[in-house]
C-alpha positions as CSV (number, residue, x, y, z in Angstrom):
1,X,-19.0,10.5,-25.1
2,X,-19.3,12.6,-21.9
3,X,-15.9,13.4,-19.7
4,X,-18.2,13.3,-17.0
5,X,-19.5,10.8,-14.5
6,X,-22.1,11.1,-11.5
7,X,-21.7,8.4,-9.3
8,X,-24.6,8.7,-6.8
9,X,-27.0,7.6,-3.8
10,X,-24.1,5.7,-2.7
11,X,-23.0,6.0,1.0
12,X,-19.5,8.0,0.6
13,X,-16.6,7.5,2.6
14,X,-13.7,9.4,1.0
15,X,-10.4,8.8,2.8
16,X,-9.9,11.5,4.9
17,X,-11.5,10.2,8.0
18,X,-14.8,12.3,7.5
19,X,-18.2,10.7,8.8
20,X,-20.2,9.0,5.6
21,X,-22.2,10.6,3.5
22,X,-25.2,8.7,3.4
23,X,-26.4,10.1,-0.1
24,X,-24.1,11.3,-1.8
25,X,-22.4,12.2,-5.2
26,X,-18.7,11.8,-6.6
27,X,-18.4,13.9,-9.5
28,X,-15.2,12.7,-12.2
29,X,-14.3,14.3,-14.8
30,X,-11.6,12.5,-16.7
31,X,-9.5,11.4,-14.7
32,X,-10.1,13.1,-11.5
33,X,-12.6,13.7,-9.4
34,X,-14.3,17.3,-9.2
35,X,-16.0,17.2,-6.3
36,X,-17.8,14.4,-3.7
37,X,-20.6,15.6,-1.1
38,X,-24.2,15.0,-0.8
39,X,-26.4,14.6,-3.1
40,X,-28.5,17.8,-4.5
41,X,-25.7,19.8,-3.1
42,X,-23.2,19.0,-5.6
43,X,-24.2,20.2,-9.2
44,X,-24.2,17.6,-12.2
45,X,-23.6,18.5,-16.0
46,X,-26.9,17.5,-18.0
47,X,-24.3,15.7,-20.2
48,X,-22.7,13.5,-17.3
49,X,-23.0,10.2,-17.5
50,X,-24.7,9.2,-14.1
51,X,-23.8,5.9,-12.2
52,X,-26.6,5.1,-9.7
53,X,-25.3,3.1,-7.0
54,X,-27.6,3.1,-4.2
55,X,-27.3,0.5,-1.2
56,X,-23.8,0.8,-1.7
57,X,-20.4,2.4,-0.5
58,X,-18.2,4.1,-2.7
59,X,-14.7,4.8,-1.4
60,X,-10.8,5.2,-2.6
61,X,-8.9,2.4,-3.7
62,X,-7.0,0.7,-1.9
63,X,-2.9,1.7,-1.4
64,X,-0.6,-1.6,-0.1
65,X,2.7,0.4,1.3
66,X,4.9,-2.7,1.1
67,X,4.9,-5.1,-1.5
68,X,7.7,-6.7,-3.7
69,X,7.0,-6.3,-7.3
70,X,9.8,-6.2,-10.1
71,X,9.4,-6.4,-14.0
72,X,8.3,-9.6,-15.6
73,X,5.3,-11.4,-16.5
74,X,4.7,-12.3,-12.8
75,X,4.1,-8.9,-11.2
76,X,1.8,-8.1,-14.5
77,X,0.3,-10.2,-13.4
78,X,0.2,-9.8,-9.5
79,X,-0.5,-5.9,-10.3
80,X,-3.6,-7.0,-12.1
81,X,-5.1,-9.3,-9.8
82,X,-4.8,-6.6,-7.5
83,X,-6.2,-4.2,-9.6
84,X,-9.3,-6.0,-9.3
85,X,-9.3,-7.1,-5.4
86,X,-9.6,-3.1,-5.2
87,X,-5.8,-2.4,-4.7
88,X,-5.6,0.5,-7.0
89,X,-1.9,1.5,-6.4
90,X,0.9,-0.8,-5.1
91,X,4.4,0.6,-3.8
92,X,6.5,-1.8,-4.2
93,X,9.8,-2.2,-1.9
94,X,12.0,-4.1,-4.4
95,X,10.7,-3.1,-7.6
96,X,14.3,-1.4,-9.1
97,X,15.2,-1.1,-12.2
98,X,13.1,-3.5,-14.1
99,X,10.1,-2.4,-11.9
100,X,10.8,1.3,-13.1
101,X,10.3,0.3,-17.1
102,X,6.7,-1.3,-15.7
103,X,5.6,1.4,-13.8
104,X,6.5,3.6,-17.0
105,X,4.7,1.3,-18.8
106,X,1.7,0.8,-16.9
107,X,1.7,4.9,-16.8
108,X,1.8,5.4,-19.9
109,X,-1.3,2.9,-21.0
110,X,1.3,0.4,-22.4
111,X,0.7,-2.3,-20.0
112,X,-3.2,-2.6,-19.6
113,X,-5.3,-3.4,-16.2
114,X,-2.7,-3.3,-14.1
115,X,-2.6,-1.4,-10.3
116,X,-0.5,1.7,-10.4
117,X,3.3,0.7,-8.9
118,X,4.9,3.0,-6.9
119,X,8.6,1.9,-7.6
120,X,11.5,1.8,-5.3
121,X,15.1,0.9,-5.4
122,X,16.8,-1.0,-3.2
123,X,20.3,0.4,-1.2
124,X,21.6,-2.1,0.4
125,X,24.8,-3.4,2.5
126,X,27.1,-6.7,2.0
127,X,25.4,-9.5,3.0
128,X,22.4,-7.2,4.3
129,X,19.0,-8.5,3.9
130,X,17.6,-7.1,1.2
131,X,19.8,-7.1,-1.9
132,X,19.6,-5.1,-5.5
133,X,22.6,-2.6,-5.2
134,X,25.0,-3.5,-2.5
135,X,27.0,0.0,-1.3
136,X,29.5,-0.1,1.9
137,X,30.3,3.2,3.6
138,X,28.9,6.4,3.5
139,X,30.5,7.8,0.2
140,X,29.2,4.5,-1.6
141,X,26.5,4.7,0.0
142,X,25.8,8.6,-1.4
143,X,26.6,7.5,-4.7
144,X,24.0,4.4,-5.0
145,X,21.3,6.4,-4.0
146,X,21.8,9.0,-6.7
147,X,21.8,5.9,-9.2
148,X,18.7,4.9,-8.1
149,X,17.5,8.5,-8.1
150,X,19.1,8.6,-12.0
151,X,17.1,5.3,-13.0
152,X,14.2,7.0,-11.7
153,X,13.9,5.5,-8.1
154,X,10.3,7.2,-6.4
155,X,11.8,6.2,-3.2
156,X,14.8,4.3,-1.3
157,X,14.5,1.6,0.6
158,X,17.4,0.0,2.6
159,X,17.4,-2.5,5.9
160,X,18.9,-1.3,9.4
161,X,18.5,-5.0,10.7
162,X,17.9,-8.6,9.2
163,X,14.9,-10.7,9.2
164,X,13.2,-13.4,9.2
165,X,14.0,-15.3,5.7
166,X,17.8,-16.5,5.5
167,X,18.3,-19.4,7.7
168,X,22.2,-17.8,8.8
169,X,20.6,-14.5,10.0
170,X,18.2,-13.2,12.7
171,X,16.2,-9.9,13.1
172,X,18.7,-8.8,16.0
173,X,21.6,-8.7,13.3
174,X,22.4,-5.0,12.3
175,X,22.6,-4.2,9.1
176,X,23.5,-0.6,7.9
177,X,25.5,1.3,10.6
178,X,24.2,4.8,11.6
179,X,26.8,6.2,9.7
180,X,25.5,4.8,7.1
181,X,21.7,5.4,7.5
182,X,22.6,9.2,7.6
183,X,24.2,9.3,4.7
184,X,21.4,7.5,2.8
185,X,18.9,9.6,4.3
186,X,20.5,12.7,3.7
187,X,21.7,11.7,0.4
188,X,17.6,10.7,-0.7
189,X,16.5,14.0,0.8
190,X,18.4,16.2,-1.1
191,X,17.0,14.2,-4.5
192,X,13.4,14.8,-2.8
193,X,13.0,10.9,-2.0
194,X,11.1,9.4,0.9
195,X,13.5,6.6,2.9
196,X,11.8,3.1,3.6
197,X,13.7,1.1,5.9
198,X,13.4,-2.8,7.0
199,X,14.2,-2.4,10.8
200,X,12.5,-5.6,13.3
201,X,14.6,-4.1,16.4
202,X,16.9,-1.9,18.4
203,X,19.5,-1.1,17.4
204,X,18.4,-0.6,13.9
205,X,14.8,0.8,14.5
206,X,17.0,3.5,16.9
207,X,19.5,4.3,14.4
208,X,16.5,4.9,11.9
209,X,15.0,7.5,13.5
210,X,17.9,9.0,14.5
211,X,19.5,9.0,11.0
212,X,16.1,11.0,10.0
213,X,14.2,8.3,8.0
214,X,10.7,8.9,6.7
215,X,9.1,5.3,7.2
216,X,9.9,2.2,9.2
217,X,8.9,-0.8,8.2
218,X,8.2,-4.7,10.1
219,X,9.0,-3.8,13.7
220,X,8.1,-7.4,15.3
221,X,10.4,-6.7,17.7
222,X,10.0,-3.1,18.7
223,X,10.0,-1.8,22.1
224,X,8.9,1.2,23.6
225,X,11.5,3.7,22.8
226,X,11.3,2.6,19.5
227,X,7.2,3.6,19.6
228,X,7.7,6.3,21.5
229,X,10.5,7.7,19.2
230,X,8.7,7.2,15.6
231,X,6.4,9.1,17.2
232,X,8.7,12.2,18.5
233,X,9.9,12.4,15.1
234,X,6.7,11.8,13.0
235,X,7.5,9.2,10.9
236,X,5.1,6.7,9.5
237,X,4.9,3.5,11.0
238,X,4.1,0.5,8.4
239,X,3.9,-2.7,10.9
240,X,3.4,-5.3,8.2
241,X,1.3,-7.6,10.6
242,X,0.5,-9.8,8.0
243,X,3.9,-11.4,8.8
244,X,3.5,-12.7,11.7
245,X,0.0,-13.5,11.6
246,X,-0.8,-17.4,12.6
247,X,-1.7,-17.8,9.0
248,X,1.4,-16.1,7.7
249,X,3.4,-19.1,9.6
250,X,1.1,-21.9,8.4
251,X,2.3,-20.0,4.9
252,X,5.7,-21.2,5.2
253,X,6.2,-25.2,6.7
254,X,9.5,-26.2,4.8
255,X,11.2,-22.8,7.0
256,X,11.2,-24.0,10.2
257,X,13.3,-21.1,11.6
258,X,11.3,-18.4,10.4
259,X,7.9,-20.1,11.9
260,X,10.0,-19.7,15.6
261,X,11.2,-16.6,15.1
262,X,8.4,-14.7,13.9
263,X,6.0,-16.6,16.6
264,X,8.0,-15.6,19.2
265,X,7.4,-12.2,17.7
266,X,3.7,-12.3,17.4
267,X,2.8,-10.8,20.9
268,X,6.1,-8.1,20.8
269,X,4.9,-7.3,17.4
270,X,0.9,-6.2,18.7
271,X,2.0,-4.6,21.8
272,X,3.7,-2.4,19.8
273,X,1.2,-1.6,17.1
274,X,-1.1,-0.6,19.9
275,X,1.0,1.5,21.8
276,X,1.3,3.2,18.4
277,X,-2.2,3.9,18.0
278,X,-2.7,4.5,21.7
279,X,-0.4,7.8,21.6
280,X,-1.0,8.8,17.9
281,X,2.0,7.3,15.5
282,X,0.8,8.0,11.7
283,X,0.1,3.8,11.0
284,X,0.2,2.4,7.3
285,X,-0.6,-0.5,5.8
286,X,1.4,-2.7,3.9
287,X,1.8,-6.2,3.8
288,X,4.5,-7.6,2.7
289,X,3.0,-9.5,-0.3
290,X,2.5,-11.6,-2.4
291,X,4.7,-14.0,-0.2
292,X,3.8,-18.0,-0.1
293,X,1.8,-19.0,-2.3
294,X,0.4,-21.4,0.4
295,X,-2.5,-20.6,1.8
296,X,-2.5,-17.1,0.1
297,X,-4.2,-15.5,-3.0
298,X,-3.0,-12.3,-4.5
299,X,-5.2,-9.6,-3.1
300,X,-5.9,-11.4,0.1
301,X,-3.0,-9.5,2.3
302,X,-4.1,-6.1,2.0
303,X,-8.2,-6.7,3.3
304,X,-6.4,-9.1,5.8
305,X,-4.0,-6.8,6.9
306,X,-7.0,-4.0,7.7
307,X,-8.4,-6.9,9.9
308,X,-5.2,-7.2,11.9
309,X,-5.0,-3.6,12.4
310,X,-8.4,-3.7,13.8
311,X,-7.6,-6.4,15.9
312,X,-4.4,-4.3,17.4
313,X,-7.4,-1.2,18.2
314,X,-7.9,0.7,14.9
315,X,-11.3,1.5,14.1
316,X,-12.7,0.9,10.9
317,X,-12.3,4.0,9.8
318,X,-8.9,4.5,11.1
319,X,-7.9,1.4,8.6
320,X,-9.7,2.7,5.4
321,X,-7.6,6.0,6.3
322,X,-4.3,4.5,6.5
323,X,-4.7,2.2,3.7
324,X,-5.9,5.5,1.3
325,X,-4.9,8.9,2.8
326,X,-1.6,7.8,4.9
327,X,-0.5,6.0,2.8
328,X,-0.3,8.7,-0.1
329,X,0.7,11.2,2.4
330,X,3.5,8.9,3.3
331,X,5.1,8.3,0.1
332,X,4.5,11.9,-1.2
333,X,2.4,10.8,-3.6
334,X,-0.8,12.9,-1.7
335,X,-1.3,15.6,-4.4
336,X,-2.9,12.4,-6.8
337,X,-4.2,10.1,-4.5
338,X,-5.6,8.8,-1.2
339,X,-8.8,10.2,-0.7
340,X,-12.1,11.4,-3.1
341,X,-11.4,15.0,-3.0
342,X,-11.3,17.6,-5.5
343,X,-8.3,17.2,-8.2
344,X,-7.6,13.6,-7.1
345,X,-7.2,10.6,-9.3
346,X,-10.5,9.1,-9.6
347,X,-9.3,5.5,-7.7
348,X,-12.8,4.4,-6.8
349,X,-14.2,1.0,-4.9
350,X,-17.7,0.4,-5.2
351,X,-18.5,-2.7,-2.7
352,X,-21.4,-4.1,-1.3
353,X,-22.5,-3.6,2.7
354,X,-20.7,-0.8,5.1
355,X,-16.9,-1.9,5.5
356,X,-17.3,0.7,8.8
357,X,-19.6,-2.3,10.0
358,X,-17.6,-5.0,9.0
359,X,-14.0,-4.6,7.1
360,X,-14.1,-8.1,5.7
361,X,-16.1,-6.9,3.2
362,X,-13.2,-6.2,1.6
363,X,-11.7,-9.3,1.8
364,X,-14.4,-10.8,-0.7
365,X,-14.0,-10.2,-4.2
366,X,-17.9,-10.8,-5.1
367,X,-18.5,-7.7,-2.7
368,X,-16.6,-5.7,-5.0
369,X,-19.0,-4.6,-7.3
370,X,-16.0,-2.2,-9.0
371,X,-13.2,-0.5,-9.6
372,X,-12.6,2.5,-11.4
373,X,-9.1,3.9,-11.6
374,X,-8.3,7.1,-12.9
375,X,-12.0,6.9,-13.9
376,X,-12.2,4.1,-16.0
377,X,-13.7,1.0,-15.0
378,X,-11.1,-1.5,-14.7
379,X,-12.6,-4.5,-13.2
380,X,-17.0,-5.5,-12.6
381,X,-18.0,-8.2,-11.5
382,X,-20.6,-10.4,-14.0
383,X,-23.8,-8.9,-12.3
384,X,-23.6,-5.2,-12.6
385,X,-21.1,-5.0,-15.6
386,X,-24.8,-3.6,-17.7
387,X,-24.8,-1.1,-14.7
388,X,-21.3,0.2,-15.4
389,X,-22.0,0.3,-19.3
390,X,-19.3,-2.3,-20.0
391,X,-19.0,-3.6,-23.1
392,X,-19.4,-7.3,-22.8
393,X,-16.8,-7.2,-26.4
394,X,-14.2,-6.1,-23.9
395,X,-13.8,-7.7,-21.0
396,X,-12.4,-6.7,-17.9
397,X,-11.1,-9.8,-16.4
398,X,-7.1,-10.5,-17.6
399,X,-6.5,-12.8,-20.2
400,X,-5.3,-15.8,-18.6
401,X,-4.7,-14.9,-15.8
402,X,-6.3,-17.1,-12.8
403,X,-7.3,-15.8,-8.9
């Protein structure tokens, strides 16, 4: 069988922010894509297996920047139910060691129709809030990080101020001192590994940026300074609205402190994400899931989180690109994925209607007609599994595993 696939006459939009193109051609060889542009201007092998999908759009998969995914049966099976909501690669923030041995083993074809994880490890102080290997002062601190590096960490991720979750702390409290943040920053540079850090407010989200962090996460409490100084030094911004979304608290009725706390975030938290986008910060998406399971599917907070972005002042486009090529660039990982350009991983949606026109497309599974990734099919829905050539003998859907 052919290497090659032609997927055509679909409307492309390929993740770098470039108008769609309205007929058009993504050419995969492998795993990668060759080359997207317009149809009749991109040359097809006579032996390439040609995929006509016409009426519909054909974009990247889906990245989600923050999600907490370790090593047992339960993120198998959260990493395939992404897979087939169209969330082709999920960095998770608390994956650590045992997250490591899956995302080897999802890499290496062991673990079948999963999402690719991005895994990272978790530096954290006493009592801070997040918790996997607890290091206090900046020599400990040094050394943790190059364990995580050793166990094969593809980023760190630490806290600069608590949260919403424990009942004895609140997103004011400081966690690591700056001290501290420098030498975990510094330490993770020098191994060539991006810093995500948990930071709701000042002083934390100030001691970040000073200490020369690459992404901030949450912020439902940042001010201006904060905004304005993510922005001075480039770093990504990954607001995480999700959180505090009305439907986010609804999520959670046995924790009555974290409904007041993150309502009383809820405006703070938007005013800040639109300053953001107002002077040009690089915005991510990531959602913090999968969270309750009340009132939540897996796969719903990623499409949902595009819709709160929108809502802040992102265009459509502007969401597709941080959820594909912003989100790669931000966690180094831009050489493989992100967009549908030449030498990429061929991560491919294939959806009904024009998400440009109306992003909860996403948001619906039966719109997702499929998903390639690193061009194979890995999920179709019932109706156009004879258009993908999918053997019926092999299904797509995981074994016992229910939405």
């Amino acid at each position: 069988m052919s290497e090659w696939k032609a997927i055509v006459h679909g409307t492309l939009i390929d993740g770098t922010g470039a108008a769609p193109v309205t007929d058009s051609v993504v050419l995969v060889k492998g795993k990668r894509v060759v080359t997207a542009g317009a149809y009749g201007a991109v040359e097809i092998p006579p032996d390439a297996q040609e995929i006509d999908v016409s009426g519909k759009t054909v974009m990247p998969g889906l990245i989600d920047g923050h999600a907490h995914v370790g090593g047992d049966t339960a993120a198998i099976q959260v990493l395939q139910l992404s897979l087939q909501r169209g969330i082709t690669t999920v960095c998770s923030v608390s994956a650590n060691t045992s997250g490591i041995k899956l995302r080897d083993g999802i890499d290496a074809g062991q673990v079948r129709g999963c999402a690719r994880l991005v895994a990272g490890c978790v530096v954290c102080p006493t009592h801070g809030h997040v918790k996997f290997r607890t290091a206090d002062g900046p020599w400990e601190v040094r050394k943790a990080v190059r364990e995580m590096v050793m166990a094969g960490a593809d980023f760190i991720k630490t806290a600069a101020s608590g949260g919403f979750w424990a009942a004895d702390e609140k997103c004011s409290v400081r966690n690591y001192t700056l001290e501290e943040l420098v030498a975990l920053a510094d330490e993770a540079h020098a191994w060539d590994r991006p810093v995500v850090v948990h930071a709701h407010t000042q002083p934390g989200i100030g001691n970040s940026i000073e200490a020369g962090v690459d992404q901030i996460h949450h912020g439902a409490f940042i001010d201006e300074v904060g905004v304005r100084g993510i922005l001075e030094k480039q770093l990504y911004y990954m607001p995480t609205l999700r959180v505090t979304s009305d439907r986010n608290l609804d999520a959670w009725p046995d924790r009555p402190w974290m409904i007041q706390e993150m309502r009383e975030s809820q405006p703070v938290h938007r005013a800040g994400v639109r300053l953001a986008h107002e002077i040009g910060v690089k915005i991510c998406v990531g959602t913090d899931y999968p969270g309750s399971a009340h009132g939540w599917k897996v796969g719903d907070a990623t499409p949902f989180e595009l819709q709160e972005l929108i809502a802040c002042g992102l265009s459509p486009m502007e969401t597709i690109v941080a959820a594909t090529k912003t989100n790669a660039e931000a966690f180094r990982k831009e050489a493989d994925l992100g967009t549908l350009t030449p030498g990429k991983f061929a991560d491919i949606l294939v959806v009904e209607g024009d998400p440009l026109q109306d992003i909860g497309i996403l948001y619906h599974q039966e719109t997702i007609n499929v998903v390639f990734k690193e061009g194979e099919v890995a999920s179709a829905d019932e109706a156009h599994k004879h258009l993908y050539r999918v053997r019926l003998d092999q299904p797509l859907r995981c074994q016992g595993v229910k939405d």
